[in-house]
C-alpha positions as CSV (number, residue, x, y, z in Angstrom):
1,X,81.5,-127.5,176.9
2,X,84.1,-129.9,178.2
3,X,83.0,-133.8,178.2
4,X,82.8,-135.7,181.2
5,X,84.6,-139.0,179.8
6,X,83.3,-141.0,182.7
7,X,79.1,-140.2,181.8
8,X,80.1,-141.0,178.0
9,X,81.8,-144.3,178.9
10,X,79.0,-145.1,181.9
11,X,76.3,-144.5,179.1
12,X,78.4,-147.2,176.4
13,X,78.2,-149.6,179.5
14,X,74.8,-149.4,180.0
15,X,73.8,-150.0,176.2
16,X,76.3,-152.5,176.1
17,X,75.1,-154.4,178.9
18,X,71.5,-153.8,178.3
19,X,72.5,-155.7,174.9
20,X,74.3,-158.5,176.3
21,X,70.9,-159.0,178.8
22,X,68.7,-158.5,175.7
23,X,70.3,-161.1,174.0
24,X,70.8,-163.1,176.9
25,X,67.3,-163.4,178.0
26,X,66.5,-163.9,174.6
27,X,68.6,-166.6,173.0
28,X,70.0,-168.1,176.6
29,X,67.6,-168.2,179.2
30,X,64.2,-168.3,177.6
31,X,64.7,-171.9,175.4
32,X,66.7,-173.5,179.0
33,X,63.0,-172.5,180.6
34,X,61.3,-173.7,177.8
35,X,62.7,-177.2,177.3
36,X,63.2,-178.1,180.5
37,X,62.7,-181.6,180.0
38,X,65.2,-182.0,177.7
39,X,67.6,-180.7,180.2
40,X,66.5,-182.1,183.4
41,X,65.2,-185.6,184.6
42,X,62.9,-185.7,187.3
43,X,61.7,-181.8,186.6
44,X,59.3,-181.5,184.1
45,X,58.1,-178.0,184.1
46,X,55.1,-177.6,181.4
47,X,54.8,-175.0,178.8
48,X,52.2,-173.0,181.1
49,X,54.6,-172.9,184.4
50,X,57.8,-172.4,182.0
51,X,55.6,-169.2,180.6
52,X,55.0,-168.0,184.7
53,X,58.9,-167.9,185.0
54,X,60.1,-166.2,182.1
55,X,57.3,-163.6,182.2
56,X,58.5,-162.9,186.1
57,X,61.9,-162.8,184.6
58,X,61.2,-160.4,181.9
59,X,59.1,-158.6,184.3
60,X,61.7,-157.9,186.4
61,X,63.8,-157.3,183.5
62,X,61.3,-154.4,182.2
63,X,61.6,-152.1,185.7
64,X,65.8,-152.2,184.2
65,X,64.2,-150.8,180.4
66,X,62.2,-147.9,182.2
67,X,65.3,-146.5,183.6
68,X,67.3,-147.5,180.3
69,X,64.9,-145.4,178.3
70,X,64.8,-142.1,180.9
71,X,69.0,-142.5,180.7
72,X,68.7,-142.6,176.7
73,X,66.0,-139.8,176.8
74,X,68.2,-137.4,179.1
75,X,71.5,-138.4,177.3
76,X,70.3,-138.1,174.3
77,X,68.6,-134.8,174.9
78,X,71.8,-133.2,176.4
79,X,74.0,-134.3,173.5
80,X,71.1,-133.4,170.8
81,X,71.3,-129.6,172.5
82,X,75.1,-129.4,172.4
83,X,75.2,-130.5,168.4
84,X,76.5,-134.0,169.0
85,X,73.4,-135.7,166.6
86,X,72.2,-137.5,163.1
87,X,69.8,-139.2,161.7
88,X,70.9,-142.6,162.6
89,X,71.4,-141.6,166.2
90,X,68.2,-140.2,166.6
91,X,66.3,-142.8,165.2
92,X,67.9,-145.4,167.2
93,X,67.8,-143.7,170.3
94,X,64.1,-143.3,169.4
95,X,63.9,-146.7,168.9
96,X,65.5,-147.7,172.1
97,X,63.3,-145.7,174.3
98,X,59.9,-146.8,172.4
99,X,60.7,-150.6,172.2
100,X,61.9,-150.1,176.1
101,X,58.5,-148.4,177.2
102,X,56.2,-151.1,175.3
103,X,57.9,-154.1,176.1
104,X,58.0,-152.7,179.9
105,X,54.4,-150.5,179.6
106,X,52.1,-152.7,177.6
107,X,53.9,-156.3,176.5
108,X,55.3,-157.3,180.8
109,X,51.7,-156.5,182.1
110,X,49.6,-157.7,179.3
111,X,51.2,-161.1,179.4
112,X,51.6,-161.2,183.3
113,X,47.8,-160.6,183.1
114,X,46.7,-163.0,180.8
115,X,48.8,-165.5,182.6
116,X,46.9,-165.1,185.9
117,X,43.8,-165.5,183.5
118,X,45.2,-169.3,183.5
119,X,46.1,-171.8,180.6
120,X,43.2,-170.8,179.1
121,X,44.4,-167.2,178.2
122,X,47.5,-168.1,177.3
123,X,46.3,-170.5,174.7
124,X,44.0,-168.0,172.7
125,X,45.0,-166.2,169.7
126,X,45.0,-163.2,171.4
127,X,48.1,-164.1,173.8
128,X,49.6,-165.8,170.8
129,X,49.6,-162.1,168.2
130,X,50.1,-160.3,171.9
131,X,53.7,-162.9,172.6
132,X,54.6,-162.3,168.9
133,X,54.3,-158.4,169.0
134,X,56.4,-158.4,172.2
135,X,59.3,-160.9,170.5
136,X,59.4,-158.3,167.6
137,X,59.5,-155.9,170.0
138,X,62.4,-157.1,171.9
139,X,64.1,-157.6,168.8
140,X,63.5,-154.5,167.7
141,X,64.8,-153.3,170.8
142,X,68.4,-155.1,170.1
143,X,68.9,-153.9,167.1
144,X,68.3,-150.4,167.8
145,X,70.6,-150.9,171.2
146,X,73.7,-151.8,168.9
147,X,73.0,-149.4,166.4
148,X,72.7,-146.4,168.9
149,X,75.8,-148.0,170.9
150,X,77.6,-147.9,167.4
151,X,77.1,-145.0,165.9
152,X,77.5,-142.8,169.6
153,X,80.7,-144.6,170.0
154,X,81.7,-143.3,166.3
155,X,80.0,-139.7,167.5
156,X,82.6,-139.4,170.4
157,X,85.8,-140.4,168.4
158,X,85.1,-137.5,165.7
């Protein structure tokens, strides 16, 4: 089978980039939200309404993982049939496409949810174990972004 160069290169663009918004969201945009009045000084944006617009930006953010994870399923499917696989890429692209489907399947809608449940909600210990699973998660999901990014970029050089 001859290699379209383009889909390989496409699919190292779209782990890359998924990466640089992981990691944006992440370490950028979420403390800015957060500590608004540190930045700002006639906007003070409390801790609740900070929490309503980072869990609409990772909400929108998760309809972007469900396509990431179908892209590394069918990938990763055509080049595990045509021999180009190991143990590190399969766990990673596992990885990928599970910490994609629960931070966009369970994590977004739980938290949206208890969000509309008011302050409240989002003060219980249930939010707080349920916004600690889905920070592990989405760490979870970085590290297994590079990983796979790596060791498919050292796959298509052999």
């Amino acid at each position: 089978m001859k290699r379209n160069i383009y889909i390989d290169f496409t699919y190292l663009v779209l782990l890359a980039s998924t990466y640089g918004a992981v990691m944006v969201l992440g370490a950028l945009v979420a403390p800015v939200v957060f500590n608004t009045n540190d930045i700002t000084v006639a906007l003070v944006i409390d801790k609740y309404n900070a929490g309503i617009i980072m869990g609409e930006i990772f909400h929108r953010f998760s309809y972007w993982t469900y396509v990431l994870a179908f892209i590394v399923l069918g990938y990763e499917g055509v080049m595990y049939k045509y021999g180009q696989r190991d143990r590190y890429l399969f766990f990673s692209a596992a990885l990928v496409v599970f910490s994609a489907l629960m931070f966009s399947v369970v994590y977004s809608p739980r938290i949206l949810e208890m969000q509309t449940m008011g302050v409240e909600a989002t003060q219980s210990d249930t939010f707080a174990n349920l916004h600690l699973a889905s920070e592990i998660d989405f760490k979870i999901l970085a590290v297994s972004l590079i990983v796979l990014f790596i060791r498919r970029l050292m796959l298509m050089k052999i």
